[in-house]
VOSEFI-613263 format. One record per atom (N, C-alpha, C, O): x, y, z. Coordinates in pm, whole numbers, plus 50000, padded with zeros to 5 digits. Example, Ala and Ser with C-alpha at 12.3 -4.5 7.8 and 13.67 -1.06 7.14 Angstrom:
REM VOSEFI-613263
513194943150780
512304955050780
513204967050780
514244966850846
512854977550708
513674989450714
512905000350787
513415011450804
This chain:
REM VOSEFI-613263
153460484177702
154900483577677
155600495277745
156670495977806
154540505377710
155590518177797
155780513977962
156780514478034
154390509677988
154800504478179
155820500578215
156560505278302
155990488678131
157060478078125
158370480178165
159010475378258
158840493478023
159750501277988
160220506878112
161200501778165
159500519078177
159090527178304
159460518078431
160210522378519
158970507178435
159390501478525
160860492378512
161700493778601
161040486478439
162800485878417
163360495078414
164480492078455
163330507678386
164470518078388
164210525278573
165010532278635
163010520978616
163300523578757
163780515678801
164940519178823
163570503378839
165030491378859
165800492678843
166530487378926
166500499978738
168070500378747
168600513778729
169750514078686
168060524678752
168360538278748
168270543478904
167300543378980
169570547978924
170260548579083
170530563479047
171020567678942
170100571379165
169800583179208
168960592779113
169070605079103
168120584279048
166920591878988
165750595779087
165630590779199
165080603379045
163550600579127
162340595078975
162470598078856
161800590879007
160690582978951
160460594478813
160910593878699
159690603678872
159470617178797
160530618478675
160180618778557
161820619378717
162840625478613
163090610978506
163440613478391
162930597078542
162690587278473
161860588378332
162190587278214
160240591878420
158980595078349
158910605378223
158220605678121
159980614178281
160070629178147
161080621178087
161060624777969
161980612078099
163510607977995
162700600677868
163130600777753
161490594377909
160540588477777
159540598677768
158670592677706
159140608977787
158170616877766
157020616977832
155920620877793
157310612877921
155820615478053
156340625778146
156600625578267
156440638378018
156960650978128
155720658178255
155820660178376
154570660578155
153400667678245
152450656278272
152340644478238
151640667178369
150490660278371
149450650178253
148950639178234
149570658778219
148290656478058
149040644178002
148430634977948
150590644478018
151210633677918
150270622377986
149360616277931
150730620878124
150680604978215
148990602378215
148370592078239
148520615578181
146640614778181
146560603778030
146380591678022
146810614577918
146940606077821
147740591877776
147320586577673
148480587677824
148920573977861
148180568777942
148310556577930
147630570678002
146610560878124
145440561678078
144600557078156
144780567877928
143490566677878
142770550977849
141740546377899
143730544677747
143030532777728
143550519377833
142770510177852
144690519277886
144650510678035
143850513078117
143470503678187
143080531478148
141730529278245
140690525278131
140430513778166
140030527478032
139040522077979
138800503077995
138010494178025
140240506477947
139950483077929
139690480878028
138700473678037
140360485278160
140120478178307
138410480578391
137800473478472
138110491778337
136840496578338
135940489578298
134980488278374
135890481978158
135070475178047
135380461078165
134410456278224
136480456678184
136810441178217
136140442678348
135580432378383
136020455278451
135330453378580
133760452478565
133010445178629
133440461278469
131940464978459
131640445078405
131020438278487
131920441278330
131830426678257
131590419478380
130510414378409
132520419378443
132980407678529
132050410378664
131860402178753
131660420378660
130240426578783
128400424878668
127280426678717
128570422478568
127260414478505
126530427678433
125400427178384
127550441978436
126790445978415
126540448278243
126010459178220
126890437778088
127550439577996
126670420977973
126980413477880
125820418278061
125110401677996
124290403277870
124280394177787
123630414177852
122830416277723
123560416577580
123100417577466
124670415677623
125440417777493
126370404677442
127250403677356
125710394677541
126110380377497
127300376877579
127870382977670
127550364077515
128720356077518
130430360577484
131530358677535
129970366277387
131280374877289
132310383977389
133520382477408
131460393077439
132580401377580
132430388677671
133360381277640
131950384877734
132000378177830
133510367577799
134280363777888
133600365077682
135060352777644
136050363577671
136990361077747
135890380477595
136680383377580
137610392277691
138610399377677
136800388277809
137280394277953
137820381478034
138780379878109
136870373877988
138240358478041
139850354977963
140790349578021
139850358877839
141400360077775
141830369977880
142660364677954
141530384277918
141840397377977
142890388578064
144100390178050
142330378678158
142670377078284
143430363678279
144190359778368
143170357578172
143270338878184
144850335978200
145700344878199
144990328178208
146620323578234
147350325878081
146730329077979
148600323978090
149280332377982
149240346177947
150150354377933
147940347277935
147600363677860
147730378677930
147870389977884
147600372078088
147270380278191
148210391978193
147970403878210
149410384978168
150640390878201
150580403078115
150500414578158
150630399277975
150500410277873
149290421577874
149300432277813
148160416277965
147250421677928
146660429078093
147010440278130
146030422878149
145620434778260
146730434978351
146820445278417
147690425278374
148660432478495
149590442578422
150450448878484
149330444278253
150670454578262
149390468778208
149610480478177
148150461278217
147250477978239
147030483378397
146690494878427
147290473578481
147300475178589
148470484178633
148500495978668
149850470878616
151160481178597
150880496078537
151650504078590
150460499178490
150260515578447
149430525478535
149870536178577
148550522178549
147530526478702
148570526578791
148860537478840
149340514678831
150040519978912
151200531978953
151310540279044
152000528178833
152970537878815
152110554078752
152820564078750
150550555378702
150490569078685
149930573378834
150030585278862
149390565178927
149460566579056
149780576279096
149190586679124
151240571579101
152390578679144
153300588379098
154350591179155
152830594078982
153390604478916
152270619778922
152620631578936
151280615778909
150280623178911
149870628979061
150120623179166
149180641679048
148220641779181
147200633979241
146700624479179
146750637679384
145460618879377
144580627179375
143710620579432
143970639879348
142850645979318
142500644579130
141500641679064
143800648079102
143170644378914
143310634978897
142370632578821
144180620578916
143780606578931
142730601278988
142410589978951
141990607679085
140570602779148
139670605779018
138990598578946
140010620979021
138830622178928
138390616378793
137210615378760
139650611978704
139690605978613
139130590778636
138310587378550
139380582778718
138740571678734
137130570678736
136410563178671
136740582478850
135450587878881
134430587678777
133330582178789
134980596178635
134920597478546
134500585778433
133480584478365
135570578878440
136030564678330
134350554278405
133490547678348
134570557578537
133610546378620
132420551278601
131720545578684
131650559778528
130490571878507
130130573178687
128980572578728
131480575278793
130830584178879
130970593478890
131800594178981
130670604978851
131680619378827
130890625478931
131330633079019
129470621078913
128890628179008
129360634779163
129230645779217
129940622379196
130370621479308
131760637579362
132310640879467
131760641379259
132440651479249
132260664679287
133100671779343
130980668079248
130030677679209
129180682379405
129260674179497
128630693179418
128370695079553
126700684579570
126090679179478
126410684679689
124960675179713
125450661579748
126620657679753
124610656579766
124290640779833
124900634479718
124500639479613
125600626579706
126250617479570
125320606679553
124650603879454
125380598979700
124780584879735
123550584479730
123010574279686
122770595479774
121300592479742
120790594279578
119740589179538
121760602779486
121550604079374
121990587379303
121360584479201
122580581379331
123090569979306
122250558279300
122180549679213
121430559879448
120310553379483
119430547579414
118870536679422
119370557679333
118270557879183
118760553279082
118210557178979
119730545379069
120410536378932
120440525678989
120880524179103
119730511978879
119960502178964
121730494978951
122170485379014
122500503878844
123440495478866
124460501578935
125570496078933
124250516179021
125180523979108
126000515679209
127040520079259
125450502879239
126000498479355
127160487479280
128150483279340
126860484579162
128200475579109
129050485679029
130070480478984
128870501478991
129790509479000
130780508279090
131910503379084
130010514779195
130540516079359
131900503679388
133100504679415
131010492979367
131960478479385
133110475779296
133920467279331
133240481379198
134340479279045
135410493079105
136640492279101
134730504179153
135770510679191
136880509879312
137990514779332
136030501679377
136520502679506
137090487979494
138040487179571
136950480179451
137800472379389
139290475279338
140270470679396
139350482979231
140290488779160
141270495179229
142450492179216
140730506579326
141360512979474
142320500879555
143530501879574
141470489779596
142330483579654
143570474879602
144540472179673
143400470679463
144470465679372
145210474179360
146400470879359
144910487279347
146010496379339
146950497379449
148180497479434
146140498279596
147070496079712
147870483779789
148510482579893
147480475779685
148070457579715
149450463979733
149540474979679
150730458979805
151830458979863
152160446979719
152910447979623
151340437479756
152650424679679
152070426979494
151170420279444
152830437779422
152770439479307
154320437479228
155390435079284
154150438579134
155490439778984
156340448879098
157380445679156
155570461079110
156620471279191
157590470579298
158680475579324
156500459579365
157680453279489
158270437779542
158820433179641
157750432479400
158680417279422
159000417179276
158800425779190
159710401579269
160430399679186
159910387879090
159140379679140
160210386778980
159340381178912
158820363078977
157750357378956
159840358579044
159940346779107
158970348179253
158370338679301
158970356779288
157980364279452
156440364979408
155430365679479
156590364479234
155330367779202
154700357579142
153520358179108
155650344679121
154930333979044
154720325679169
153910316479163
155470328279296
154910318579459
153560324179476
152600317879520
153540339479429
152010346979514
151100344379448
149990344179500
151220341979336
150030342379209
149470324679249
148320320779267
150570318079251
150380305179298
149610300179427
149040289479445
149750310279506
148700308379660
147540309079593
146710300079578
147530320579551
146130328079501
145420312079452
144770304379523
145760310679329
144980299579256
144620288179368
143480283479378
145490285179432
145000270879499
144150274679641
143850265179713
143770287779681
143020291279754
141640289279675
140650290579747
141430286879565
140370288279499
139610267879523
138590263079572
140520263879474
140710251479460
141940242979453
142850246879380
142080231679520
143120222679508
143190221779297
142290219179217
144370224779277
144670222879122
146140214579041
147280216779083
145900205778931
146950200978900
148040207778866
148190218978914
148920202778787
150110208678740
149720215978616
150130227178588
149030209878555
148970217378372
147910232978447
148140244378407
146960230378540
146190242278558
146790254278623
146340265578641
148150247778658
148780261478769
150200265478691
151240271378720
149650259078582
151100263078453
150840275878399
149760277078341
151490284278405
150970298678394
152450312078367
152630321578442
153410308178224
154970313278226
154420330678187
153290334178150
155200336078202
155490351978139
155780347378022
156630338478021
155210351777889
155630353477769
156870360377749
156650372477755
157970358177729
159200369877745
159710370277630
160100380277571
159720354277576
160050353577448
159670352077319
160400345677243
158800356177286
157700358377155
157290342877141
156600341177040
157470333877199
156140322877248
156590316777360
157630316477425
155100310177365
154750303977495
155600291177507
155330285877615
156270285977458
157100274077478
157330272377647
157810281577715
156960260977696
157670258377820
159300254377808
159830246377731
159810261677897
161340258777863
161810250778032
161160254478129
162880240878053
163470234978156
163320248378277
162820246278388
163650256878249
163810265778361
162690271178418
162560274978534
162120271278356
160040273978383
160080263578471
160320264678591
159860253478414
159440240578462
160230240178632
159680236178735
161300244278623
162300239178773
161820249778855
162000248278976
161160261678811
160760270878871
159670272878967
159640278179078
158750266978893
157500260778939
157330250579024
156760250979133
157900240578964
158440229179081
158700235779204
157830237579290
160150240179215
160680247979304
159540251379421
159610247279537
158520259279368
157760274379410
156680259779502
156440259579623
156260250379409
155380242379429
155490230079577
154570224879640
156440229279588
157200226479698
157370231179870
157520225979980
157220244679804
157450254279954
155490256379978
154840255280082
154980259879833
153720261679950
152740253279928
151690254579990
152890244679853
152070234179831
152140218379856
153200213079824
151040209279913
151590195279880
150710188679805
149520191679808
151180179079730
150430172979656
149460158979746
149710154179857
148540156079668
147780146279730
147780135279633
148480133979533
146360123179708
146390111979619
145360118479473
145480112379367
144660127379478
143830127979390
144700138579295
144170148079237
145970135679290
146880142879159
146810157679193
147420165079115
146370161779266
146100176179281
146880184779370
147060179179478
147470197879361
148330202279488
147740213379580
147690225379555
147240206179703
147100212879796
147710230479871
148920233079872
147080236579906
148030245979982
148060247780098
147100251580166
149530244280151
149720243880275
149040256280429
148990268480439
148740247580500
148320254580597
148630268280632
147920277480673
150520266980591
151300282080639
151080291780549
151290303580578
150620288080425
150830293580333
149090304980308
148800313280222
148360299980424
147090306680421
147050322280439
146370329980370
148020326180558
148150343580561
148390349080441
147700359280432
149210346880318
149270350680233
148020354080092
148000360979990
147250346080152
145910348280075
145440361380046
145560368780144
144930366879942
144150378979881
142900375979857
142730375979735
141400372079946
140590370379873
140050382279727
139590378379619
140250393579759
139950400079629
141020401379533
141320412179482
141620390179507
143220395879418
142700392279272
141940382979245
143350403179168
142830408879077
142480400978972
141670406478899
142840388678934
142840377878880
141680370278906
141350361478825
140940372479017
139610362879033
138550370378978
138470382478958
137530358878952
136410367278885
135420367379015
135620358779100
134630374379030
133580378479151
133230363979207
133620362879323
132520350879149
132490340079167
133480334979278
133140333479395
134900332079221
136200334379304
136530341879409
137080336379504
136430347479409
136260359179526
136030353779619
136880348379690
134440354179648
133400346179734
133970331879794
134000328779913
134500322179658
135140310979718
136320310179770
136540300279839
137440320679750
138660321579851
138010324579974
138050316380065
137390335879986
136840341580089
136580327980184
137270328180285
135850318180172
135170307280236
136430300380272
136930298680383
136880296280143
137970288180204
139260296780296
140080291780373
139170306380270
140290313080382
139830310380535
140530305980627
138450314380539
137980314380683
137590300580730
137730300480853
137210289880689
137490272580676
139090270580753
139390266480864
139860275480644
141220274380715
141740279280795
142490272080861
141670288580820
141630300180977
141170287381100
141800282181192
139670285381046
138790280781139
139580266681203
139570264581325
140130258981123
140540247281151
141750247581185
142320236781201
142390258281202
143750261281241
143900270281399
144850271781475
142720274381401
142210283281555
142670296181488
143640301081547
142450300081430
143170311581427
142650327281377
142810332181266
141990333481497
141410343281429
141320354981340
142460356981298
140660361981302
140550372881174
141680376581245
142810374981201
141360382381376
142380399581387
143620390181354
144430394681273
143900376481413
145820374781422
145850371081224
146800376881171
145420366981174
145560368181037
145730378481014
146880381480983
144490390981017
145170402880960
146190411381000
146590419980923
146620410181102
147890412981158
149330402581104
150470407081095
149050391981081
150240386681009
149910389180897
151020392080852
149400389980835
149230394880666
149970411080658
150700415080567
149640417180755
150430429780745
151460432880791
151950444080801
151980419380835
153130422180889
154060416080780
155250414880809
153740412980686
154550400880596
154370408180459
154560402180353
154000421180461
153920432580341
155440434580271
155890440780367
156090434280217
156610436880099
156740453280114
155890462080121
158580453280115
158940471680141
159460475279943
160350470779870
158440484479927
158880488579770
159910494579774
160340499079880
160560496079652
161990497179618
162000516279713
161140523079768
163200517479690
163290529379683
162530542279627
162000551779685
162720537679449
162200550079365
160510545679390
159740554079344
160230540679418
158590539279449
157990543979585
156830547779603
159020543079681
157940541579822
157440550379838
156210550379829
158210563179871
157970575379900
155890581179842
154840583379902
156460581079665
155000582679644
153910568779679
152810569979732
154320560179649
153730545479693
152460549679820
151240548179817
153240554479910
152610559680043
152290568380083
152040569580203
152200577779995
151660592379940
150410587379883
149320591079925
150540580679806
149250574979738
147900569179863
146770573079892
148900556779915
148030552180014
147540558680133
146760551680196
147810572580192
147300579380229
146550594280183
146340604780244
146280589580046
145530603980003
144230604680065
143400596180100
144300618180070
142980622280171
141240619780059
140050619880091
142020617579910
140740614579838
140560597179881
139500592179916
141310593079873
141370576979903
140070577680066
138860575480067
140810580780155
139970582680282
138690586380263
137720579580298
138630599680194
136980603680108
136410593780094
135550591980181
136530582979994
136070576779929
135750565280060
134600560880066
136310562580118
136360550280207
135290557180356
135080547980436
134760568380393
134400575980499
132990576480468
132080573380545
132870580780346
131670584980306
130640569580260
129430568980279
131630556280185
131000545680189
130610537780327
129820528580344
131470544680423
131470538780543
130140540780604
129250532380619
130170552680634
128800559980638
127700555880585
126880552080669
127410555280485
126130552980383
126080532580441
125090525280447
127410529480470
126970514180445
126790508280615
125880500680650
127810513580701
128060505780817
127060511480967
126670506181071
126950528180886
126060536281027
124690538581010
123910542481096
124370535080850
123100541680794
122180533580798
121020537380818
122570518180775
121480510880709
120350505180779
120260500080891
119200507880654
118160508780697
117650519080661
116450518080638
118310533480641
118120546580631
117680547580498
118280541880407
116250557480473
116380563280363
117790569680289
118650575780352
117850566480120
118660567680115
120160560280138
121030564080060
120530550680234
121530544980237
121940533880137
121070529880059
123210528280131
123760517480028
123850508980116
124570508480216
122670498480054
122630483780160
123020469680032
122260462679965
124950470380046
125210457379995
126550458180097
127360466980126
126300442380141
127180430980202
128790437080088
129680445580099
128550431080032
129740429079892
130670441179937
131820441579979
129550452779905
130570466479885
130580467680026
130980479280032
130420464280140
130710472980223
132070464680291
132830468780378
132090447280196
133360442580255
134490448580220
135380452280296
134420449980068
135340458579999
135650473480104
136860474480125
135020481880154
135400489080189
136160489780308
136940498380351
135710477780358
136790474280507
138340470180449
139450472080499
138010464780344
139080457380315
140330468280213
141530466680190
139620476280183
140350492180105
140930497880254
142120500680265
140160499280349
140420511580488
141170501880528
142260505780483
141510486080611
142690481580631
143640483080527
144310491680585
144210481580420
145030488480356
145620499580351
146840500280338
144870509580361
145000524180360
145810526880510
146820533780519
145150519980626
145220522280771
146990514980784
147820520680854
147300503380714
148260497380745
149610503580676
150760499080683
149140514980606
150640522580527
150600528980680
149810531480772
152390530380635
153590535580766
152850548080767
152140548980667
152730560580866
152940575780926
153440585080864
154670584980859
152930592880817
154160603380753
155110601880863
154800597780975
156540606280819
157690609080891
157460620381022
156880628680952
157470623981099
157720632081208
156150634881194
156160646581157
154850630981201
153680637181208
153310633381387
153350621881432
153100640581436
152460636981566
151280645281614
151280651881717
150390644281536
149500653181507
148570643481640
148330631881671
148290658781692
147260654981890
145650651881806
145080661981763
145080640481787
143620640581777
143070649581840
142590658881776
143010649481927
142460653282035
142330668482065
141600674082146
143190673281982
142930685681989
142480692781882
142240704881880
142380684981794
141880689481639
140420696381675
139570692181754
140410705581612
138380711981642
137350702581571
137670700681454
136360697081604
135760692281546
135160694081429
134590704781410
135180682881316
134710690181163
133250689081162
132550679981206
133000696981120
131160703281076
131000698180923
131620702880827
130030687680917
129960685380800
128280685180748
127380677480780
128290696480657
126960696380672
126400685480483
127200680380405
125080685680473
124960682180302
126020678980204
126760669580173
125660695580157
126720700180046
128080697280092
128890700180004
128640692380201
130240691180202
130080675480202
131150670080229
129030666280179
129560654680175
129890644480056
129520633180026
130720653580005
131310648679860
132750642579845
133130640079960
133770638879752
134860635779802
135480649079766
136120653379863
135510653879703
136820669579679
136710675779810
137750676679874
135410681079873
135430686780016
135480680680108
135750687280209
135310667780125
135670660580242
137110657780197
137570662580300
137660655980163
139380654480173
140480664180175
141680661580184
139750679280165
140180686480210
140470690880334
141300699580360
139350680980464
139160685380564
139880671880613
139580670680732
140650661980576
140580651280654
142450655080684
143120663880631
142810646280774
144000642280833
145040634880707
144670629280604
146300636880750
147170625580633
147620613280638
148560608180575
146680607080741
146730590880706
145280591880813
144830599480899
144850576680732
143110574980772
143390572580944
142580577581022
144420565480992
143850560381130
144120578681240
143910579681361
144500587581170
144200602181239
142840609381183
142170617481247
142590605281066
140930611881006
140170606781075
139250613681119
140280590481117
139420581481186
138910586581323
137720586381355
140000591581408
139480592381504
139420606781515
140360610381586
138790615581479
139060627981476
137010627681491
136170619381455
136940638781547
135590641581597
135050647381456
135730653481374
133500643781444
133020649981304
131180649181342
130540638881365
130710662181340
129470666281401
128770673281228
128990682681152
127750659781241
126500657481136
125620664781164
125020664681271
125420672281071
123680686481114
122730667281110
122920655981066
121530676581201
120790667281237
119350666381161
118380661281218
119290669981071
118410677680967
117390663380916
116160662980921
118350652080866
118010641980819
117400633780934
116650624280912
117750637681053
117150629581192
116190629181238
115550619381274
115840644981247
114490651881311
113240649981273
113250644081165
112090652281314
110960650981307
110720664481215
111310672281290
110450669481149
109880681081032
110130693881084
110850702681037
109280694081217
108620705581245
109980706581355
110250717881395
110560698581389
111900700281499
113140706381365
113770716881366
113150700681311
114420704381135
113890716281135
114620725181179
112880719181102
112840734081092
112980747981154
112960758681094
113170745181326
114130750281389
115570751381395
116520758981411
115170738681373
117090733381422
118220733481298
119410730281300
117290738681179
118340736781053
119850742081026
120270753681022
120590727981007
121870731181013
122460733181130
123480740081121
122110728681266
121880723281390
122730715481402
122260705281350
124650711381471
124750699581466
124200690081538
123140693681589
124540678781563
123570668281678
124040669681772
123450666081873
125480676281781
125670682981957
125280692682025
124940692382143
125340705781922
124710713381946
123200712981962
122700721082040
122400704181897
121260700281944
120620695882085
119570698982142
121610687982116
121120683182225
121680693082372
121140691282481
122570701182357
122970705882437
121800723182427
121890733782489
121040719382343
119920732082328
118520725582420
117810730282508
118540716882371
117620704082478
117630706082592
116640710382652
118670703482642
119230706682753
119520718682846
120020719182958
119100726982773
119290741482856
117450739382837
116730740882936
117210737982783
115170738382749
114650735082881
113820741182948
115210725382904
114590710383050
115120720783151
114270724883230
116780727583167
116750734483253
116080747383284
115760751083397
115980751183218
114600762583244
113930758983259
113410763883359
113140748483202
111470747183319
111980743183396
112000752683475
112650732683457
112350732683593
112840742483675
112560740283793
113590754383651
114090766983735
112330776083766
111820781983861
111930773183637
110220780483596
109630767183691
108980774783763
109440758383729
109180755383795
109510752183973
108670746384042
């Protein structure tokens, strides 16, 4: 209710900033917006961990009670306005004590702490559907098409793609009102609403069911927050089915998908995109990158498909927020970062990174070669980067043959 609140009085409160909103109900400090965001991160925590299998021993009972979480009708009241709160403490807070608190809620705290995170991780078998629930969560948080930046009608067309990407569905299954008025009654104006919405992106067929239109495919979310993992997988298929039969490849989809983003209001953007370029966000997305896309195979590395889509699919997000204002920061001249062990954590790696990922990205970063070497070579070379390595090589070969 407080979200709710928070977010109507930013809608209609003109020359506030977000912040001075937040203290007019009492989300003056930090600690307040920590403590308001305690049990919206727990539930969403409990409903990810569920919905990733890791909570089957305990029956049937959670398992119903994470499908109400999400199910039509309930949703509204229940995880999009715990969601709504994540979002808006987002943005009030720092993204170092908001990381950490999630970190935390998600039992990865570790990840905090100096040493290898991922190989300590290694050793739980359920670290890798941690990994996946968070990075999940990360990217719902950075979705563009939220409460924050459409309108309640923007959101019953989007919610509406979503579902029929899953499956062609009737009318009673894609009936789905905001509770506004202490019941669910369908009222004429619901009804014309839907219609309406049903029209532009959908057509109906002979088997009673309403299709979604071809155009209406860029708009797709395969991970949007409402599907259960199952779902997921099957938008996923059917998105690329429809791509496929339309000619139309990944890159020009994901380029019209980002081009068709949704500009948040005013009192939001600013931090909105503060958020989406925090250098812990990048952490988090650099270091999975690593372990999943350069490593595998490697002692030690995280070898799942799943999470490492998620992580492409967090770093396009992250990559597609606007530039800071006037940054023209030269790659190219940046010194290269030295990253040895102990700095590959997220608090010290995001200290060292750039302020939006596609400048961290390309920025030079020299790995001691420690984990590479043959034993008795590491033990020279310790803490050695792999350039400096080889350019020691290389003076070696030139001396003998001068000695020769």
């Amino acid at each position: 209710i407080l979200a709710l609140l928070l977010h109507q009085l930013a809608m209609i409160s003109e020359g506030s900033s977000l912040q001075e909103i937040a203290a007019s109900i009492g989300l003056r400090a930090q600690a307040d917006v920590l403590t308001w965001l305690e049990n919206p991160t727990r539930a969403l925590v409990l409903h990810a961990q569920v919905a990733s299998g890791m909570w089957r021993r305990n029956g049937e009972a959670l398992e119903n009670e994470s499908e109400f979480y999400r199910m039509n009708y309930w949703h509204h009241m229940l995880i999009d306005a715990d969601l709504l709160a994540l979002r808006l403490g987002s943005l009030l807070i720092r993204s170092d004590i908001f990381m950490r608190r999630l970190l935390e809620r998600f039992e990865l705290a570790v990840w905090m702490t100096p040493g290898d995170a991922c190989s300590s991780l290694c050793r739980d078998d359920t670290s890798v559907r941690k990994l996946q629930t968070l990075t999940l969560l990360l990217y719902h948080l950075l979705s563009p098409h939220t409460m924050l930046t459409m309108s309640a009608d923007q959101l019953v067309a989007h919610n509406t793609r979503q579902f029929l990407s899953v499956t062609p569905r009737s009318y009673s299954q894609l009936w789905d009102p905001s509770v506004e008025r202490s019941t669910s009654t369908a009222t004429a104006r619901d009804h014309k609403k839907l219609e309406s919405i049903l029209k532009d992106v959908a057509s109906f067929s002979a088997d009673s069911k309403f299709h979604l239109k071809d155009s209406e495919w860029v708009w797709v979310d395969p991970f949007f927050h409402l599907f259960s993992w199952g779902e997921h997988q099957k938008a996923e298929e059917n998105l690329l089915m429809a791509l496929k039969a339309q000619r139309v490849s990944i890159v020009s989809w994901l380029t019209s998908a980002s081009s068709n983003r949704p500009t948040p209001p005013s009192v939001y953007a600013a931090e909105f995109h503060t958020f989406c370029r925090s250098t812990y966000i990048q952490a988090w997305i650099w270091i999975l990158l690593t372990r999943l896309a350069f490593r595998r195979g490697e002692k030690g590395a995280l070898g799942d498909d799943r999470l490492l889509s998620l992580t492409l699919s967090l770093a396009l997000r992250a990559a597609y927020t606007p530039l800071p204002d006037g940054d023209g920061e030269a790659v190219g001249t940046q010194p290269p970062l030295d990253l040895t062990p102990e700095c590959e954590q997220l608090a010290t790696l995001a200290e060292s990174l750039a302020p939006h990922l596609i400048l961290s990205a390309r920025r030079y970063v020299r790995i001691p070669t420690t984990s590479l070497l043959a034993p008795d070579v590491t033990a020279q070379n310790a803490g050695t980067s792999l350039l400096e390595f080889i350019q020691q090589q290389e003076s070696q070969q030139q001396q003998q043959q001068q000695q020769q």
